[in-house]
C-alpha positions as CSV (number, residue, x, y, z in Angstrom):
1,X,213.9,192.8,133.5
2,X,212.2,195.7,135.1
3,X,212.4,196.4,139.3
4,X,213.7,192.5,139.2
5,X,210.8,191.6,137.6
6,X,211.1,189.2,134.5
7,X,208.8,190.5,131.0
8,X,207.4,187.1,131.4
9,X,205.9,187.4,135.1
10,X,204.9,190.9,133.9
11,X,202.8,189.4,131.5
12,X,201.0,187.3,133.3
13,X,197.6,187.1,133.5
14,X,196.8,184.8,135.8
15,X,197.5,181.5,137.7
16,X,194.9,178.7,137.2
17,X,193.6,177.3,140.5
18,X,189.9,176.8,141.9
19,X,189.5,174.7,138.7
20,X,188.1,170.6,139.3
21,X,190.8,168.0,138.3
22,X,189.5,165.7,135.3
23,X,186.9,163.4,136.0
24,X,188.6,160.7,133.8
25,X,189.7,157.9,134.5
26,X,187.2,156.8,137.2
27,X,185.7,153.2,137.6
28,X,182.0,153.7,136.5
29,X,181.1,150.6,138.4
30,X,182.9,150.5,141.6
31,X,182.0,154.4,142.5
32,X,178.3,153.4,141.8
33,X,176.2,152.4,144.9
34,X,172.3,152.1,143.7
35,X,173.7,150.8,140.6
36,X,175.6,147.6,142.2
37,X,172.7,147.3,144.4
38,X,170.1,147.4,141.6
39,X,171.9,144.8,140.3
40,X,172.1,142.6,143.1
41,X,168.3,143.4,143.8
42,X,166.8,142.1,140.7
43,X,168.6,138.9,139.9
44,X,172.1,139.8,138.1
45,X,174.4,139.5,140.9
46,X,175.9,136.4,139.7
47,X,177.3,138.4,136.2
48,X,179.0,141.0,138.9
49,X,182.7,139.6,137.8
50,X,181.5,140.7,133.8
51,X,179.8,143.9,134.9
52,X,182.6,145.2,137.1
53,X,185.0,144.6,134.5
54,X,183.2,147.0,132.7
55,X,182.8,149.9,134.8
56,X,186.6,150.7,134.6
57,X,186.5,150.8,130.3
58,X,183.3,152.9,130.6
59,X,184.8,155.6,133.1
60,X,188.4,155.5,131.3
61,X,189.0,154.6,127.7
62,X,185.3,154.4,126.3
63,X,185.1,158.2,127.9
64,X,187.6,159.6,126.1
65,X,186.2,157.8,122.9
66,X,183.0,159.1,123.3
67,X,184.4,162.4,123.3
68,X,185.9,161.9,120.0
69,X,183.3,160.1,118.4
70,X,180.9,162.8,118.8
71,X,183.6,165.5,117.6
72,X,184.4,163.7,114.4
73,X,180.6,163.0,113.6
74,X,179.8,160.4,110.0
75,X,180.1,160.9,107.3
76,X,178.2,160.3,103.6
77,X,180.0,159.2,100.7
78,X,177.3,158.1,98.0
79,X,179.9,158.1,95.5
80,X,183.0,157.5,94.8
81,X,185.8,158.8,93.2
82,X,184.7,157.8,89.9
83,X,180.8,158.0,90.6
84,X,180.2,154.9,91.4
85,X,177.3,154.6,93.8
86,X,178.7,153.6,97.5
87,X,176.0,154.9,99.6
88,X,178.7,154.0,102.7
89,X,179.0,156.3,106.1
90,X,182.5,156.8,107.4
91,X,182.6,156.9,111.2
92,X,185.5,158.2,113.0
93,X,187.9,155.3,114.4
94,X,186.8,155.8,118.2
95,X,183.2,155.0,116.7
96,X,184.3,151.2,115.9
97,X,186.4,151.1,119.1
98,X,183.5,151.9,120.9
99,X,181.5,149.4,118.9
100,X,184.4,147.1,119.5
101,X,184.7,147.1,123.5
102,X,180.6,147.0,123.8
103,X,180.1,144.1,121.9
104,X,183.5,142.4,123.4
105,X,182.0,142.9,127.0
106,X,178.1,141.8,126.0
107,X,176.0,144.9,125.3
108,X,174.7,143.4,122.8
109,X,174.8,139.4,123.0
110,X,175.3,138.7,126.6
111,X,171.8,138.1,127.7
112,X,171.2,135.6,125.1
113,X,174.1,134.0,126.0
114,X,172.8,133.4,129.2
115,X,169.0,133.9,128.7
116,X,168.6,130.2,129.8
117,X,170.3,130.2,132.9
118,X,168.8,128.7,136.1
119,X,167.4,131.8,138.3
120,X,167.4,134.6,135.3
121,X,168.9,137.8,135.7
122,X,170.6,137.8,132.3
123,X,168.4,140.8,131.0
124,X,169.4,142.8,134.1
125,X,173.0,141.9,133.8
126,X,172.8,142.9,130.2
127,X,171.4,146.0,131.1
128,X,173.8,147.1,133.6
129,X,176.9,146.7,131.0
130,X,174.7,149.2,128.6
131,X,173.6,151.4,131.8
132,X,177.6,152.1,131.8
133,X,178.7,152.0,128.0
134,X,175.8,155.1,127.6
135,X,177.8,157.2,130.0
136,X,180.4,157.4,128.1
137,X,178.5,157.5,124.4
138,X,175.2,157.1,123.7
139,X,175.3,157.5,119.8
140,X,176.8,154.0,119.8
141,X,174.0,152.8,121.9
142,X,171.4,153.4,119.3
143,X,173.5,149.9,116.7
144,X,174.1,148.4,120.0
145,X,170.2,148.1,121.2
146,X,169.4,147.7,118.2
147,X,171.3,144.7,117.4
148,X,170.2,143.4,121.2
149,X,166.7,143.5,120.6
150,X,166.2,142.5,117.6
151,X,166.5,138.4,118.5
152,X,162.8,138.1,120.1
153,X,161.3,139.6,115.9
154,X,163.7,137.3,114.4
155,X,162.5,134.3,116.3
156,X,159.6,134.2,113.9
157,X,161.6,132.8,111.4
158,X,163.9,129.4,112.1
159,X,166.2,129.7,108.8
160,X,166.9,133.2,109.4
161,X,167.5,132.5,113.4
162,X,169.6,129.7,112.2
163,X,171.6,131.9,109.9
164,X,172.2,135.2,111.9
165,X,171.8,135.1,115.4
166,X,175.1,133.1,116.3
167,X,176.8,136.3,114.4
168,X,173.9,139.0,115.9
169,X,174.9,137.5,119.0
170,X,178.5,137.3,119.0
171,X,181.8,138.9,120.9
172,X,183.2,140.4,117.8
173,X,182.7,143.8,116.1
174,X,183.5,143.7,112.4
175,X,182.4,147.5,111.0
176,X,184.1,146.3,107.7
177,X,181.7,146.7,104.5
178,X,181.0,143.9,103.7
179,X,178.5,141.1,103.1
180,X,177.2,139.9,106.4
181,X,177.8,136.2,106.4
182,X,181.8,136.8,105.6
183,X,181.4,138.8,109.0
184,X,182.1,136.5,112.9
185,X,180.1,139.2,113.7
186,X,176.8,141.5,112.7
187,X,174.9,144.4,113.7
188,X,171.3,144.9,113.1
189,X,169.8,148.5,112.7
190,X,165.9,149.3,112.6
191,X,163.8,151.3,110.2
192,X,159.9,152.0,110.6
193,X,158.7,155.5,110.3
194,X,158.1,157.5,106.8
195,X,157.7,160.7,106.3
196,X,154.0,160.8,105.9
197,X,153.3,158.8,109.1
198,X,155.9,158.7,111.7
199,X,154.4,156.7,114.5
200,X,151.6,155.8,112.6
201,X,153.3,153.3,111.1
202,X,150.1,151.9,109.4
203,X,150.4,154.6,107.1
204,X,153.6,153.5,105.5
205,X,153.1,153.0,101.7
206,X,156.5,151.4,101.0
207,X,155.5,148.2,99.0
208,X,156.8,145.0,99.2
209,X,156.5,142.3,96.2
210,X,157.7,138.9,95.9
211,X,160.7,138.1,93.8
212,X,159.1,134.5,93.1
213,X,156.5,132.9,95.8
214,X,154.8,134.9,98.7
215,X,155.2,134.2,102.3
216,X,157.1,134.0,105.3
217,X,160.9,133.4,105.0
218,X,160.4,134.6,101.5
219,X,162.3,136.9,99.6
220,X,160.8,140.1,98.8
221,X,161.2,143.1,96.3
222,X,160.7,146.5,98.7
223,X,160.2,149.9,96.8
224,X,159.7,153.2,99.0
225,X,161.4,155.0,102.0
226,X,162.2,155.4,105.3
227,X,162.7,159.1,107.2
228,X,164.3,157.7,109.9
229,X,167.0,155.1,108.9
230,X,168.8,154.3,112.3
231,X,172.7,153.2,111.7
232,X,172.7,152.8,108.3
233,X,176.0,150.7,108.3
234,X,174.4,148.0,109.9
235,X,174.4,144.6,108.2
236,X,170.5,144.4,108.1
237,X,167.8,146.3,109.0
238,X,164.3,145.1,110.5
239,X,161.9,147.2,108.4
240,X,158.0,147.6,107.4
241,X,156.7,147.6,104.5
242,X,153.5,147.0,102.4
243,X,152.6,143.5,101.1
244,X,149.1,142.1,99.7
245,X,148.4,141.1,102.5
246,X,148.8,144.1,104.8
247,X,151.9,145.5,106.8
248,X,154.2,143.6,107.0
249,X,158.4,142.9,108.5
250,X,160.8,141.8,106.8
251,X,164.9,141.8,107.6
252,X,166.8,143.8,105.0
253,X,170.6,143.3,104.3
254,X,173.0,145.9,103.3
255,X,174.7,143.3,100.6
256,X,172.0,141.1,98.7
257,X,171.9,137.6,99.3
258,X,174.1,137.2,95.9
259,X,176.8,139.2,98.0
260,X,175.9,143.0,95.3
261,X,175.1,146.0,97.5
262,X,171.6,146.1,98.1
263,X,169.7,148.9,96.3
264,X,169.3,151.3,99.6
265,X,170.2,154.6,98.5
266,X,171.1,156.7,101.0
267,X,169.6,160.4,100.3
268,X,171.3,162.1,103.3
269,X,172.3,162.0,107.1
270,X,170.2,163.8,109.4
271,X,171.7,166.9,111.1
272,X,170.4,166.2,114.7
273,X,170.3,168.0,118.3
274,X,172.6,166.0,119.4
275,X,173.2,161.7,119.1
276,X,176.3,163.1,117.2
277,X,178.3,159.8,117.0
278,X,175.5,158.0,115.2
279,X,174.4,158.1,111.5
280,X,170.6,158.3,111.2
281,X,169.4,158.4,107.4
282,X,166.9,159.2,104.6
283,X,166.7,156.3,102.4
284,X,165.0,155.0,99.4
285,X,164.4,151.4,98.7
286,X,164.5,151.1,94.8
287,X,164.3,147.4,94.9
288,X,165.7,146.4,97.5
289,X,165.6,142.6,98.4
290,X,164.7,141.7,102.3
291,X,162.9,138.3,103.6
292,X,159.7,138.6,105.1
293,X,159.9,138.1,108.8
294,X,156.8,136.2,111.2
295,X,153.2,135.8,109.4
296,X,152.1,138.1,106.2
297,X,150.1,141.3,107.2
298,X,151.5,140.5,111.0
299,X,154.7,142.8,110.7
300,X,153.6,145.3,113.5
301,X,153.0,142.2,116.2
302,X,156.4,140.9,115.2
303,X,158.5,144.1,115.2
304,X,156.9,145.0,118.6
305,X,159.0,142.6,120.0
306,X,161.7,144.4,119.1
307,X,160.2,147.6,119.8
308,X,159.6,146.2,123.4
309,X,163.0,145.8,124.2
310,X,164.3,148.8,122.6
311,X,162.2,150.7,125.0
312,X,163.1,149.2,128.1
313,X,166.9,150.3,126.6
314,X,165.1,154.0,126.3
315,X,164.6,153.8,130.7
316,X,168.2,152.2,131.0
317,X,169.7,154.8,129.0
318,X,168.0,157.9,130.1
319,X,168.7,156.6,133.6
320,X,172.4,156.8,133.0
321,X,172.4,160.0,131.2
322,X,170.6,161.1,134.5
323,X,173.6,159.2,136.4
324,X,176.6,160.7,134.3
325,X,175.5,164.1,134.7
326,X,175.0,164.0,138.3
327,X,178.7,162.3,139.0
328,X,180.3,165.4,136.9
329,X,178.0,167.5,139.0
330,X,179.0,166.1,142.4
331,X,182.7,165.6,141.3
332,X,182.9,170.0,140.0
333,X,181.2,170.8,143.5
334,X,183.8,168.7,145.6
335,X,186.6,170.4,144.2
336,X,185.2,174.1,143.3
337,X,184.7,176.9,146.0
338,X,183.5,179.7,146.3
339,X,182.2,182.0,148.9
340,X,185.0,180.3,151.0
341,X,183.3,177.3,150.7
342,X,183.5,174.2,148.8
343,X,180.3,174.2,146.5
344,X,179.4,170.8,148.1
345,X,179.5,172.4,151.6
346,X,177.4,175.2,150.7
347,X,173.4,174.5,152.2
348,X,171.7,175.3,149.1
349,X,174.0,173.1,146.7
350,X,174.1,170.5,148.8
351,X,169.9,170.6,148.7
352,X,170.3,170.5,144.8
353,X,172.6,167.3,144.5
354,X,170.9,165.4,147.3
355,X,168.0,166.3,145.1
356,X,169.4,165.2,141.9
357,X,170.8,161.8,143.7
358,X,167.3,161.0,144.9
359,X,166.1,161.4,141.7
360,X,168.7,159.9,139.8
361,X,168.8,157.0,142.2
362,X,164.7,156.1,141.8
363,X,165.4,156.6,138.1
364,X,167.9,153.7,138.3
365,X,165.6,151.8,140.8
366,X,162.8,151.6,137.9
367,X,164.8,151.2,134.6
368,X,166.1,148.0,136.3
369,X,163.0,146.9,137.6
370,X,161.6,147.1,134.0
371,X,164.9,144.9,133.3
372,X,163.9,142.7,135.3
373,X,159.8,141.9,134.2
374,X,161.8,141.8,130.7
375,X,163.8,139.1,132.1
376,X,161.0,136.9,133.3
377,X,160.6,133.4,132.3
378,X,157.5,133.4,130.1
379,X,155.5,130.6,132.2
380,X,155.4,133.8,134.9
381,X,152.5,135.4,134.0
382,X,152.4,138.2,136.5
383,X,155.9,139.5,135.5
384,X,154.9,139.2,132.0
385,X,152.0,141.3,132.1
386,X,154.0,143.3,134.4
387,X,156.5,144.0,131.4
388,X,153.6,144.6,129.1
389,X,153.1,147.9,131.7
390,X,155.8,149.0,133.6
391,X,157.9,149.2,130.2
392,X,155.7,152.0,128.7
393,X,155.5,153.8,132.1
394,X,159.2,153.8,132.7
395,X,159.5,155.1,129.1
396,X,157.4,157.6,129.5
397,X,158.7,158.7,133.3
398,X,162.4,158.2,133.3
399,X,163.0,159.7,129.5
400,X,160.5,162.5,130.8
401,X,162.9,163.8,133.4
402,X,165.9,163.4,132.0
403,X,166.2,167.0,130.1
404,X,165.1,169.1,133.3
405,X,167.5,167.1,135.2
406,X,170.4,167.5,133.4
407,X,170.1,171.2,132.7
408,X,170.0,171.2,136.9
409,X,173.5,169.3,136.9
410,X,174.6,171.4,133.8
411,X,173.9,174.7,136.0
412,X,176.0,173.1,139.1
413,X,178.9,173.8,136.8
414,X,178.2,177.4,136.0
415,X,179.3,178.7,133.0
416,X,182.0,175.9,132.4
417,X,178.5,173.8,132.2
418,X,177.6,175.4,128.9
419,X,180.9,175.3,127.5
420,X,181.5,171.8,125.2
421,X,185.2,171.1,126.8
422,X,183.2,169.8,130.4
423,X,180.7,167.6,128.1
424,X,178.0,168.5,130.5
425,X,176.8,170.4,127.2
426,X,177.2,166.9,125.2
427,X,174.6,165.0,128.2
428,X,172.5,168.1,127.3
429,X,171.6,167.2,123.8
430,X,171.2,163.8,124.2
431,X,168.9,164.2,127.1
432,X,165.4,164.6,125.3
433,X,165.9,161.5,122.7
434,X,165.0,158.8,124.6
435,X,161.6,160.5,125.1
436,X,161.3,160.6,121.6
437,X,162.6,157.1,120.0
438,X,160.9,154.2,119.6
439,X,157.4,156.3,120.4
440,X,157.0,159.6,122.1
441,X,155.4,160.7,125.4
442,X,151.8,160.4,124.5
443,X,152.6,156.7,122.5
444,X,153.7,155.3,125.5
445,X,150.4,157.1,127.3
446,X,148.3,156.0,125.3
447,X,149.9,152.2,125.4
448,X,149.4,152.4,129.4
449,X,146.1,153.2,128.9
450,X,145.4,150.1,126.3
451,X,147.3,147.8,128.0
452,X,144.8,149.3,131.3
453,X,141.7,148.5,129.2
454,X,142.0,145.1,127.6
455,X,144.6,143.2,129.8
456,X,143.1,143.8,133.3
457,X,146.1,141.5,134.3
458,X,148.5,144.5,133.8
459,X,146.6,146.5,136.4
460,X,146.8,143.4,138.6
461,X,150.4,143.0,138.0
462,X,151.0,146.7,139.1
463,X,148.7,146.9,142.1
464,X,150.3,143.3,143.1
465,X,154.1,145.2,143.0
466,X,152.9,148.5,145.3
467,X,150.7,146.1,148.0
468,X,154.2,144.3,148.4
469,X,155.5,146.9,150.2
470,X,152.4,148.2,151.9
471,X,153.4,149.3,155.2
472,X,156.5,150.4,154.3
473,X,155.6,154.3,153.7
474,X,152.4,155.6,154.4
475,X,152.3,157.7,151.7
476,X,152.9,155.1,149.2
477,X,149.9,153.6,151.0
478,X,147.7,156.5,150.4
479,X,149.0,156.9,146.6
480,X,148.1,153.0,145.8
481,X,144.7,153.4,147.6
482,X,144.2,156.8,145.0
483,X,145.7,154.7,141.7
484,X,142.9,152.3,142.7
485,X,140.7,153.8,142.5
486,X,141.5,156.2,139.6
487,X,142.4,153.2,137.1
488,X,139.0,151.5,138.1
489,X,136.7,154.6,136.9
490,X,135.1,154.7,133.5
491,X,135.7,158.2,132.7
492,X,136.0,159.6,128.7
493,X,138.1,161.8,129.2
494,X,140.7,159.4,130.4
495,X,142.9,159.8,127.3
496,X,143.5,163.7,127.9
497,X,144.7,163.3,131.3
498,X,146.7,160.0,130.5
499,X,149.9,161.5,131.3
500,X,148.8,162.3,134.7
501,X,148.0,159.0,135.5
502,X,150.8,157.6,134.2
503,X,153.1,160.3,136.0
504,X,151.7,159.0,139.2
505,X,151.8,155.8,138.3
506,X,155.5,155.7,137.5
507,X,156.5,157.9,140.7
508,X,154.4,155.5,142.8
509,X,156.5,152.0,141.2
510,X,159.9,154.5,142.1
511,X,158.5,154.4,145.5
512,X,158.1,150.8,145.7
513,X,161.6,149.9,144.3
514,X,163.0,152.2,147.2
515,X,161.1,151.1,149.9
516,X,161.9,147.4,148.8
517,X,165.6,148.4,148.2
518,X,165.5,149.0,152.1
519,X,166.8,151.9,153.0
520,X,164.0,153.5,154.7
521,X,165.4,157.3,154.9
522,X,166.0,157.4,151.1
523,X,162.4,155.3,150.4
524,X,160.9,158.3,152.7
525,X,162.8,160.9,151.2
526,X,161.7,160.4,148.1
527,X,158.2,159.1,148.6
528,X,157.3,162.5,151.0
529,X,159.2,164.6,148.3
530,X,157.4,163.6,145.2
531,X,154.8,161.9,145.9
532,X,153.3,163.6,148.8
533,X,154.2,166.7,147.0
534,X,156.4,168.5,149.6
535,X,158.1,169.2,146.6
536,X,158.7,172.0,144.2
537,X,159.2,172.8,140.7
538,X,163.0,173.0,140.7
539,X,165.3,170.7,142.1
540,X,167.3,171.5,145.3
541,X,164.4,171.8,147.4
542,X,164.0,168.7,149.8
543,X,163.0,169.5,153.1
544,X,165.7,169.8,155.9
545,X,165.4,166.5,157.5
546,X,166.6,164.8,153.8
547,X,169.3,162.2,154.1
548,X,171.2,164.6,151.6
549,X,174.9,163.9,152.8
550,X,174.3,160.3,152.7
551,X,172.4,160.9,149.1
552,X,175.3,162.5,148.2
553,X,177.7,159.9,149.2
554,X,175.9,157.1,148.2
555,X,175.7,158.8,144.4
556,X,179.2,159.1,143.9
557,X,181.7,157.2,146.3
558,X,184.7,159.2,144.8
């Protein structure tokens, strides 16, 4: 004690105050406006009861799991103890918890469950229980849409349908290693590009011979590789590989039909950016048995399918990246001052997260509009064609401003942004892979482009979806009238500035989704912002008249 002062208070540094309370728990549904509303707009509101069941697991416990999941990241154990080849991946237990709730709630199997119900919507229903699981991990998103999309491929082949999908399809995770058909419950993983070829997958020189008659349904012999092996725990894998007769799929099980571990030998785990909770491998098949899947030399028609549907996932889950970011951005400023201020009250900040609310909200708008063309009953021929499109151009728009967009969040939380403990750094990492899975920027350019060219009914099906709401902005009006006109000229060069076009094109569908979403000072907002270009580089610079509080309020409704 010194002058009545204690050594302890001496010592003191400092109090702790000006800090934001935890985000956790929150309910990820309830506080989320264009997401219920998305939901309701394009034909899910009838799975509500199972989607806002959801949204309180995603913003609590599957949260905090995601945070560990991605600390404790796989790990490879080709051997062991006594050298025996294992080729397993251990995963931290919040991994398989994660796995466990997803599954348990319908990311993976719901839609099919109720893909035949009167009036649709089960795609979009489906989509919103992922849109909230990615908030809190995305890692386990990658097994999850994976073992989604891979029913439409394995319709191609009745035994195999017959076999797996009740299990594919299930409510229960089993991460146990084991053979698949001991399992209530399976998860399917993907594996397409090789080292020599990556998206030019017709390239691949993994062979594929018959173990005793050729064919579909068949069981094959597959010797080769794969650079990207996604979830190598998975039961089975949808893979391509070389037969006589051309490239061709084939579904791949972990344990061989005779119940021995198959012969894929796992040569490492990648080291990635960021996707920290998931395994992606290097693998070698050194006779590895798999049955050919759809028609011999057909295997890139029949894993397209699959491919389809994981892309649409790419939109959902870059739009809730985009979402997750922007409710830890809105939640720091609420609670963190400074210049005597709350940060929210400041002018400028409050510019930046109307900004990134706008953006986050059109991004939402699309990804389930794409949900819903997925969802279409196949004798509707417009919506069809329209998710032949409008799945390649949300691909290629929403993944494509996901990185800027969270670094703006990221910055709203100052240095505490960069630092790992506020997971703002986390959302970082992940941002740019959805841009790059399942084919990069210019794939998906290029695929607007063919699907332009030789199915004139995708042009129709987009030109039908903006004169739908003509009259409800006129510059929406003036941007269709432009598209037109640009997608009808015969110009060579077409290909280089693809990305343009498709930019435009994906803005322009945004702007139809809000003005049809009805509220007219957020369509107009956005529509005079981006696509009348009173907009500038960085975010945070809406003009004065922007709806921002409501933006703000209807972004996160803490």
């Amino acid at each position: 004690m010194m002058n009545g002062v204690s050594l302890a208070d001496r010592f003191r540094s400092h109090d702790v105050d000006n800090q934001a309370p935890p985000l956790v728990p929150y309910d990820a549904y309830a506080t989320d406006t264009p997401l219920r509303e998305a939901l309701a707009r394009e034909g899910g509101a009838w799975a509500e009861p199972q989607v806002a069941a959801y949204g309180p697991i995603a913003g609590g416990e599957a949260m905090a799991l995601g945070v560990a999941a991605n600390v404790h990241r796989p790990t490879l154990h080709a051997y062991d103890r006594s050298g025996h080849r294992t080729d397993d991946v251990e995963y931290h237990p919040a991994y398989h918890r994660l796995m466990e709730l997803a599954i348990e709630h319908g990311v993976t199997g719901f839609a099919w469950r109720n893909v035949r119900r009167e009036g649709g919507g089960a795609h979009v229903a489906r989509a919103a229980l992922l849109y909230l699981h990615n908030q809190a991990d995305q890692g386990t998103s990658c097994p999850l849409t994976m073992t989604y999309a891979c029913v439409p491929s394995l319709e191609h082949q009745a035994e195999l349908v017959r076999e797996w999908t009740p299990r594919i399809t299930a409510t229960v995770y089993d991460g146990r290693s084991v053979p698949a058909k001991v399992k209530q419950g399976n998860t399917i993983g993907m594996g397409m590009t090789e080292k020599q070829g990556g998206s030019d997958v017709r390239t691949n020189t993994t062979r594929a011979t018959p173990v005793v008659v050729a064919g579909a349904g068949q069981l094959y012999e597959l010797v080769g590789h794969k650079w990207f092996f996604s979830a190598p725990m998975s039961d089975a894998h949808l893979v391509l590989a070389q037969a006589d007769e051309g490239l061709s799929c084939f579904l791949l099980p972990r344990f061989a039909p005779e119940g021995t571990r198959n012969a894929v030998r796992i040569q490492r785990l990648k080291d990635k950016l960021g996707d920290w909770s998931n395994a992606s491998a290097e693998v070698e098949f050194q006779g590895a048995l798999a049955w050919m899947v759809g028609d011999p030399g057909h295997g890139l028609q029949t894993i397209l399918q699959m491919v389809s549907l994981t892309r649409q996932d790419c939109c959902i889950g870059s739009a809730s990246i985009m979402r997750q970011a922007l409710v830890r951005a809105v939640h720091y400023a609420r609670h963190r001052r400074a210049f005597g201020k709350l940060l929210v009250d400041q002018p400028l900040m409050r510019n930046v997260l109307a900004d990134l609310a706008l953006e986050s909200e059109a991004a939402t708008a699309l990804a389930f509009r794409v949900a819903r063309a997925v969802d279409a009953s196949p004798r509707d021929a417009r919506e069809r064609a329209m998710a032949r499109i409008i799945t390649a151009i949300g691909k290629y728009w929403i993944c494509k401003r996901c990185p800027p967009f969270v670094a703006e969040a990221l910055e709203c939380l100052g240095g505490n942004g960069y630092v790992e403990d506020f997971d703002m750094a986390r959302l970082f990492r992940q941002s740019p892979l959805n841009a790059i899975w399942e084919g990069s920027s210019n794939i998906q350019c290029l695929d607007v482009l063919r699907a332009l060219g030789k199915q004139p009914e995708t042009r129709e099906a987009v030109f039908a979806e903006l004169d739908a709401v003509r009259g409800g902005n006129r510059v929406l009006d003036g941007e269709t009238a432009s598209l037109r006109k640009l997608v009808a000229e015969e110009d060579g060069d077409m290909e280089g500035r693809s990305r343009r076009l498709v930019e435009r094109m994906g803005m322009a569908l945004q702007g139809a989704c809000l003005v049809r979403a009805g509220n007219v000072a957020i369509a107009d907002a956005f529509c005079e912002s981006r696509i009348g270009r009173g907009h500038g580089v960085a975010f945070g610079t809406l003009a004065s008249n922007a709806p921002m509080e409501a933006l703000i309020e209807r972004a996160w409704a803490e």
